[in-house]
Each structure stands twice: as structure tokens, then as C-alpha cells.
C-alpha positions as CSV (number, residue, x, y, z in Angstrom):
1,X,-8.9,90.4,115.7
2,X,-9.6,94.3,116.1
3,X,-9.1,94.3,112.3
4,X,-12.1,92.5,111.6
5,X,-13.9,93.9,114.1
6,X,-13.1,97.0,112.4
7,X,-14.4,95.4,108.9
8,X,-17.6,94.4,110.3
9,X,-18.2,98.0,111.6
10,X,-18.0,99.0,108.2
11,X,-20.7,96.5,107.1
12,X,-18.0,94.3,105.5
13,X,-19.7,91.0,105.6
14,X,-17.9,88.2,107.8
15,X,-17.8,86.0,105.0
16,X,-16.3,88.0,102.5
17,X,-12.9,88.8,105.0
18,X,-10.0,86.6,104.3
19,X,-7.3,86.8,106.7
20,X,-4.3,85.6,104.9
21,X,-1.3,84.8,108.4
22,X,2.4,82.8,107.7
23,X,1.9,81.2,110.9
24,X,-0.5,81.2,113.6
25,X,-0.3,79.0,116.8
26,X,-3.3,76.2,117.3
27,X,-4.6,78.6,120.3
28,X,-4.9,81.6,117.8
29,X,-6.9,79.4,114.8
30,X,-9.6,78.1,117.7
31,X,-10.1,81.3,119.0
32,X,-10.7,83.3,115.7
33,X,-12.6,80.6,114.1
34,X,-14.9,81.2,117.8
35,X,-14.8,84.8,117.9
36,X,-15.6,85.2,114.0
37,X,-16.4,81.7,112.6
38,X,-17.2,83.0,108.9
39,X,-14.0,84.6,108.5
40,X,-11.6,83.1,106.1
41,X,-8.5,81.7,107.0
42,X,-5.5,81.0,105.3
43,X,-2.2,80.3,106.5
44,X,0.8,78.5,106.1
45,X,1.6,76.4,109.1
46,X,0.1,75.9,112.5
47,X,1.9,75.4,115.5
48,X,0.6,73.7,118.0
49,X,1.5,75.8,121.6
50,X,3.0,79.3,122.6
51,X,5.1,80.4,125.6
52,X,4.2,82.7,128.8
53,X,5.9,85.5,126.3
54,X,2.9,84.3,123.4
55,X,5.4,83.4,120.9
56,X,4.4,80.5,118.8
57,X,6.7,77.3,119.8
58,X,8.4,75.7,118.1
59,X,8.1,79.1,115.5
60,X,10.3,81.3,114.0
61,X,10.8,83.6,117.3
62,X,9.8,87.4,116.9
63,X,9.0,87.6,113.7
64,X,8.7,91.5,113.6
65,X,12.8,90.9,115.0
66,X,13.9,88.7,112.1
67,X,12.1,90.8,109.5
68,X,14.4,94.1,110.4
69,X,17.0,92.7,111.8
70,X,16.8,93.5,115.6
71,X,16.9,90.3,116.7
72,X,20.9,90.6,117.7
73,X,20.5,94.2,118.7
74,X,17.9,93.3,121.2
75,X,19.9,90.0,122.3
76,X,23.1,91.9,122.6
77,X,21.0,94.5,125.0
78,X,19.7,91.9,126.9
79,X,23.3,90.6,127.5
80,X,24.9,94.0,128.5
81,X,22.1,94.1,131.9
82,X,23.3,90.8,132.7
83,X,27.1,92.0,133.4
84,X,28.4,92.9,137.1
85,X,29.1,96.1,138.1
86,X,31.3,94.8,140.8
């Protein structure tokens, strides 16, 4: 949301911004349609919760992860502090 903040600064009018997502959680739609109800919106697929960690459930996970390929490099981490040391 600090993007269009940042496009309204710069006299960009709220109903020319289009904000183009894959997939937004229910929680996310309601509170950009409150915050900036003039704005745009276009996605592919809404899903209706998120967790404690805010991923959107059911989702596709971390989608920053999946894109580049961490996603078994950061479980694989996550694995190695669970071994004793004993």
C-alpha cells in the first residue's frame, strides 16, 4: 500500500492506479479497497484467510521462495537447527 501512497504524493489520481496482484488473500482486498477505495484492482484469485506468519492459506506458500528457488534451501536450514547436539 506505500506504493500508492507514493503515487498519490505525486498527484497521480487514485482512479487512474491499477494494481495488477496474482493473488491476494480476502483480508488484503477489504483493506485496500478501505484504505484507497478508487484504486483499481485486478487479480487472479482470492483466498479467503492467512496464517499468524501472513501467508495466504490455502496459497502457494512464499511466493518470493518458489520464484528463486529457496524454498528447499530455507527448509533444509530450518531442518539442520532442529538436530541434537547430544
Amino acid at each position: 500500500m506505500m506504493a500508492i501512497r507514493v503515487l498519490l504524493d505525486h498527484d497521480v489520481l487514485e482512479e487512474n492506479i491499477l494494481l495488477l496482484s496474482l493473488l491476494m488473500a480476502g483480508t488484503g482486498v477489504h483493506s485496500l479497497a478501505y484504505a484507497f477505495p478508487k484504486v483499481n484492482l485486478l487479480t487472479t484469485a482470492v483466498d479467503p484467510h492467512i496464517n499468524e506468519l501472513y501467508y495466504v492459506i490455502p496459497g502457494m506458500g512464499n511466493f518470493g521462495d518458489r520464484y528463486y528457488g529457496t524454498e528447499a534451501v530455507a527448509a533444509c536450514n530450518d531442518s539442520s537447527n532442529d538436530e541434537d547436539d547430544t
